[in-house]
C-alpha positions in Angstrom: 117.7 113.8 114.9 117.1 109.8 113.5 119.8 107.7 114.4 120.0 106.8 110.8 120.9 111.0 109.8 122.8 111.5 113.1 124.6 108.3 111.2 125.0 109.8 107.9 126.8 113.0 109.1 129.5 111.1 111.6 130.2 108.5 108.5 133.4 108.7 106.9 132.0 109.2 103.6 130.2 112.1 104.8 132.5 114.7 102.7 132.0 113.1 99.6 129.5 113.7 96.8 126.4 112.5 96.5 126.7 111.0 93.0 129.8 108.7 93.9 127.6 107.5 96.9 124.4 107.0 94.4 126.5 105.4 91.9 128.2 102.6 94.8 124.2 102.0 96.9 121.6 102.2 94.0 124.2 100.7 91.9 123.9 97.7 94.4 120.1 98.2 94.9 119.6 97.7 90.7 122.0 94.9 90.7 120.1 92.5 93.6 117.2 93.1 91.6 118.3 92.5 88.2 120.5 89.5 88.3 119.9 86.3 89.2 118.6 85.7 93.6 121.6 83.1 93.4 124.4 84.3 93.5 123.7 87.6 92.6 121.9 89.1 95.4 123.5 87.2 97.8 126.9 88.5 96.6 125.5 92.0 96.9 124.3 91.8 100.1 127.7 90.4 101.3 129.1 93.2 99.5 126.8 96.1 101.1 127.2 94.7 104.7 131.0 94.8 104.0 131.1 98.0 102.4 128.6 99.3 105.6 130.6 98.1 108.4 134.2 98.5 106.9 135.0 101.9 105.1 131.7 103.9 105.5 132.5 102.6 109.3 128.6 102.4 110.3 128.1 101.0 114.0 126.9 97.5 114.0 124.2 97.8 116.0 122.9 101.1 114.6 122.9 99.1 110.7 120.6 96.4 112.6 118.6 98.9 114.2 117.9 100.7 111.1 118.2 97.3 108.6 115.7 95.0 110.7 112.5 97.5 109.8 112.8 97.0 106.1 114.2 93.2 106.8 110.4 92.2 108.4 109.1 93.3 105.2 111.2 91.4 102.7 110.0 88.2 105.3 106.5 89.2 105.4 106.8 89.7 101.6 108.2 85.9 101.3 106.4 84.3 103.5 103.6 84.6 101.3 105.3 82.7 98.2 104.8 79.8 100.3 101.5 79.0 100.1 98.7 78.9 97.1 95.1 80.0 97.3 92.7 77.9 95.1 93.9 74.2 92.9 93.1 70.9 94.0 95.1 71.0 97.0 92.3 73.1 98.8 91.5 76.8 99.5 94.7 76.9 101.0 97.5 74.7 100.1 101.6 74.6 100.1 103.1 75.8 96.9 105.2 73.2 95.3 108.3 75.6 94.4 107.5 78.0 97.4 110.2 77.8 99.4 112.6 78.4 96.5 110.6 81.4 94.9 110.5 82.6 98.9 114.4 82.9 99.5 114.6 84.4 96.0 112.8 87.1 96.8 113.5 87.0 100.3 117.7 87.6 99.1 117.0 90.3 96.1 114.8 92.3 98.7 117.0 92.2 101.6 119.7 92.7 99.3 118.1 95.7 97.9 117.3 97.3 100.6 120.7 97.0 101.7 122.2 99.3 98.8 119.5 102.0 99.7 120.7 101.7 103.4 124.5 102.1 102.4 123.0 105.6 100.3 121.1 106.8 103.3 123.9 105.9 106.5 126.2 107.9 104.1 124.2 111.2 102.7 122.5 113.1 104.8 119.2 114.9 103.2 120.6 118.4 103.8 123.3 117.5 101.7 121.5 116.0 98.7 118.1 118.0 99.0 119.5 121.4 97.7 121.6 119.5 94.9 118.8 117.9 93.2 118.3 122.0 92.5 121.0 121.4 90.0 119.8 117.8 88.6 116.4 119.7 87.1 114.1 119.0 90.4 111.5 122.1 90.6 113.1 124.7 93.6 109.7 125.0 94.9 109.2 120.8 95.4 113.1 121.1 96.8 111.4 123.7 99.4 109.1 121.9 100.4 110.9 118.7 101.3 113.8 120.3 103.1 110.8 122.7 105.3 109.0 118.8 105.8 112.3 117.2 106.5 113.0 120.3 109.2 109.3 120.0 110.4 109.0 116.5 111.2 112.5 116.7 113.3 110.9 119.5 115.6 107.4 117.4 115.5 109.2 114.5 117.0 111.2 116.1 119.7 108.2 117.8 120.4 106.0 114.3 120.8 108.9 113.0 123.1 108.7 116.0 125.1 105.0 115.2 125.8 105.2 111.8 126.2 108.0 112.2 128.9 105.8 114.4 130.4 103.1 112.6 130.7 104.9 109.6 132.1 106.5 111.7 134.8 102.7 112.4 136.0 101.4 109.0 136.0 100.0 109.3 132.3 100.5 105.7 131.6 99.5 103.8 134.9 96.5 102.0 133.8 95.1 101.6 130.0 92.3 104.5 130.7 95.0 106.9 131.3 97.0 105.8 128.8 94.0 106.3 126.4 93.8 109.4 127.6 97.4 110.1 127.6 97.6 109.0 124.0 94.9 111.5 123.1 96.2 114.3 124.8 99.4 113.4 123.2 97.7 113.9 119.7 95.7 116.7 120.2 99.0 118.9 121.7 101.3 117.7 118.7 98.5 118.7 116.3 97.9 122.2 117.8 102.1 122.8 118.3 102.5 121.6 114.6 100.2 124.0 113.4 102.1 126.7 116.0 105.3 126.2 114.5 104.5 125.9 110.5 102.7 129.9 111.4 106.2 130.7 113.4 108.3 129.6 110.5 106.1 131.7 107.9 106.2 134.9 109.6 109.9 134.2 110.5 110.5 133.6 106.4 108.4 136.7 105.4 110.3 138.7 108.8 113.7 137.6 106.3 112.5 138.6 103.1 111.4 135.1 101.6 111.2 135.8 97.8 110.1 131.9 97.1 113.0 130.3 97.0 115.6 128.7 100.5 118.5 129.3 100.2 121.1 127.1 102.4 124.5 126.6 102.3 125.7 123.3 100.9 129.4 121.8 101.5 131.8 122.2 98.7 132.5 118.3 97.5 133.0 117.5 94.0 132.4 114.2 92.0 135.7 112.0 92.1 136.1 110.2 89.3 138.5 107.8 91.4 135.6 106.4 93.4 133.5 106.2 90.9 135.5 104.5 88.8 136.1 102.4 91.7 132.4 101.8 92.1 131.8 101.0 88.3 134.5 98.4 88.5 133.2 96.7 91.5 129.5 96.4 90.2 130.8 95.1 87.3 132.9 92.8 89.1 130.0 91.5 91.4 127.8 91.1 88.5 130.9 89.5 86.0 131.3 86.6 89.0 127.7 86.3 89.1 127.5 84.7 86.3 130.6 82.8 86.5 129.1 80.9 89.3 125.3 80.9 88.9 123.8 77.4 89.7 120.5 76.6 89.7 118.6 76.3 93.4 117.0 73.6 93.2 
């Protein structure tokens, strides 16, 4: 299991719904990138760190873990603001208002990715999966994406498997065997991939498998307390935006 599901089903919000979650992160996510970088998405990200570490009670260390991959994109993404191809300054030059349209972007991105994080640490895919049933999403798509999200769990465990294996026989002394380790890695997780997706068909036609998975999801219901709660702090976050928007520069 990812850290980042084995997160979602110990967090404290695991028991609720999925749409008072979607409503609180993706109402975050469309805030950092609709208002303005400053104070806007700085406010939000504030807000989603809070809301991360305080009462859905993720693990420091585990946010970073998990926040640090999408974080080296939003500064990859920036860094590029910074300088201008073509003009008289050269084929390369500084961009005269790069640094400020850099740590715009840099804050609505990080921001952003933020309010998806607070959705994910809190919702595991086996609960919302089988729901989106209900909110019109073809069963069949549904099926696929929960026998993916299943597949690529017992895919991983069996590549660390192999790699531990490998480096208990001395797989990764020099860069040859390594090479060769590597290869052998990828041929065996091709072939047992290919093992277990025939395993799982004949186990699903051995159960009767009329097209259609059915699972058991837990019994939550929408509170209208939370989201309420939610609402009111979006609109909050984006009411003192504007109260205290200054200019950057």
């Amino acid at each position: 299991m990812l850290p980042i599901d084995a997160a979602a089903h110990s967090s404290r919000w695991r028991r609720r719904h999925p749409v008072d979650k979607a409503v609180l992160g993706l109402g975050l996510t469309v805030l950092a990138i609709s208002l303005p970088a400053w104070p806007g998405a700085a406010l939000v990200l504030v807000t989603a760190v809070g809301l991360l570490l305080g009462p859905a009670g993720v693990p420091a260390r585990r946010l970073w873990r998990a926040y640090r991959v999408p974080l080296g994109f939003c500064v990859t993404g920036a860094l590029t603001l910074l300088v201008r191809v073509g003009g008289p300054g050269g084929f390369v030059s500084w961009a005269e208002d790069g640094p400020l349209r850099a740590g715009e972007l840099l804050l609505r991105t990080s921001a952003a990715s933020l309010g998806v994080l607070l959705f994910a640490f809190t919702t595991p895919m086996s609960d919302l999966l089988p729901r989106l049933v209900c909110a019109g999403v073809p069963a069949p798509l549904v099926d696929v994406a929960l026998v993916t999200y299943r597949m690529s769990f017992l895919l991983l465990d069996s590549v660390r498997r192999v790699h531990r294996a490998q480096a208990a026989r001395l797989g990764h002394t020099t860069r040859a065997a390594t090479w060769r380790s590597l290869g052998g890695l990828g041929a065996t997780a091709f072939v047992r991939s290919f093992d277990r997706a025939a395993r799982l068909q004949t186990g699903l036609a051995g159960r009767g498998y009329d097209g259609t998975l059915r699972v058991l999801v837990p019994e939550a219901r929408v509170s209208a307390r939370f989201t309420a709660a939610s609402g009111a702090l979006l609109a909050a976050l984006a009411a003192l935006t504007f109260v205290l928007e200054r200019p950057l520069s």
